[in-house]
C-alpha positions as CSV (number, residue, x, y, z in Angstrom):
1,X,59.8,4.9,48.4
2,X,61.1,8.4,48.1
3,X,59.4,11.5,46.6
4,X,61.1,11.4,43.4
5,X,60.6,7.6,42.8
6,X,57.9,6.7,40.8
7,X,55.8,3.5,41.2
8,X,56.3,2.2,38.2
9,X,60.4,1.8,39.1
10,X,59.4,0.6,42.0
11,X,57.9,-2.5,41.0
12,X,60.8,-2.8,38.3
13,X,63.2,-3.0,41.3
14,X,61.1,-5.8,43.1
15,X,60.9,-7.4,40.1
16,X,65.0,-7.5,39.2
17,X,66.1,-11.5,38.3
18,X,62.2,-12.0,37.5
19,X,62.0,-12.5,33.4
20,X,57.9,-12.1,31.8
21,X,56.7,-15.1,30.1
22,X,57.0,-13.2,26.7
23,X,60.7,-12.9,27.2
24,X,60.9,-16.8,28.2
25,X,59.0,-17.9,25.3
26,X,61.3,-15.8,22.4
27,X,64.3,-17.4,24.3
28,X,63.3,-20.5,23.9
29,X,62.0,-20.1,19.7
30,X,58.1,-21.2,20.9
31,X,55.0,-19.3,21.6
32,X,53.3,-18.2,24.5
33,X,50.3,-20.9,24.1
34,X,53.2,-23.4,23.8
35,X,54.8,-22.3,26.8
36,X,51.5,-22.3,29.0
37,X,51.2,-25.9,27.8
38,X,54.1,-26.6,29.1
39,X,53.0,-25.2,32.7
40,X,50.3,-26.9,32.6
41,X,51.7,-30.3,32.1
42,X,53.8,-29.5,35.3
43,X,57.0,-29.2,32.7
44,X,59.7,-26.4,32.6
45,X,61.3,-24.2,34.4
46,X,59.6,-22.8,37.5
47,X,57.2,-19.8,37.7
48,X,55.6,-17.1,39.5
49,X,51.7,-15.7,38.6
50,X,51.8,-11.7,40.1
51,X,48.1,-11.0,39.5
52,X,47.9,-11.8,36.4
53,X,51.2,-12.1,35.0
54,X,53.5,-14.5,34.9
55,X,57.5,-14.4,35.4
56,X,60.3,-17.0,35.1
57,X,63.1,-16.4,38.2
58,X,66.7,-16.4,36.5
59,X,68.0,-18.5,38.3
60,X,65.5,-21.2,38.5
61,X,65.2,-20.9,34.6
62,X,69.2,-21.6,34.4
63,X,69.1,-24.7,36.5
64,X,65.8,-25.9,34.4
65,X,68.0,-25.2,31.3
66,X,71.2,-27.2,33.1
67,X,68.7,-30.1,34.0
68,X,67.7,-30.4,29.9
69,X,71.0,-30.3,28.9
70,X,71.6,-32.9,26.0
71,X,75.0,-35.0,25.9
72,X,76.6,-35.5,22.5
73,X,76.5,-38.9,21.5
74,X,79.9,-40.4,21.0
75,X,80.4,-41.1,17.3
76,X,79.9,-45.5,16.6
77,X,83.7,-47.0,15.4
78,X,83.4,-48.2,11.9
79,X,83.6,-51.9,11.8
């Protein structure tokens, strides 16, 4: 760390393509108690605890969000 970098940036850095839980749960329109549910059914997208917080990787939250993806449903010919 150099003499003019503060802590606090530094943890931002190591912390780049990491998104808080907070963030997760306003992208996906529920709340954060919903969201913990969810963790601890085993279900969404994977997570990291850093003492006490708790931060969605990018990329693993994308490929959760691919693996979810809904299909339309092809429209039934009228009989």
């Amino acid at each position: 760390m150099s003499d003019n970098e503060s802590p606090n940036t530094s943890a931002i850095c190591l912390l780049a393509g990491y998104v808080p839980e907070q963030d997760v749960a306003a992208t996906l329109g529920r709340g954060l108690r919903a969201l913990r549910a969810m963790r601890q059914r085993g279900e969404g997208p994977p997570w990291v605890k850093v003492s006490k917080r708790v931060y969605y990787p990018e990329a693993g939250f994308r490929e959760w969000l691919k693996q979810i993806e809904q299909r339309p449903v092809r429209a039934r010919k009228a009989a």
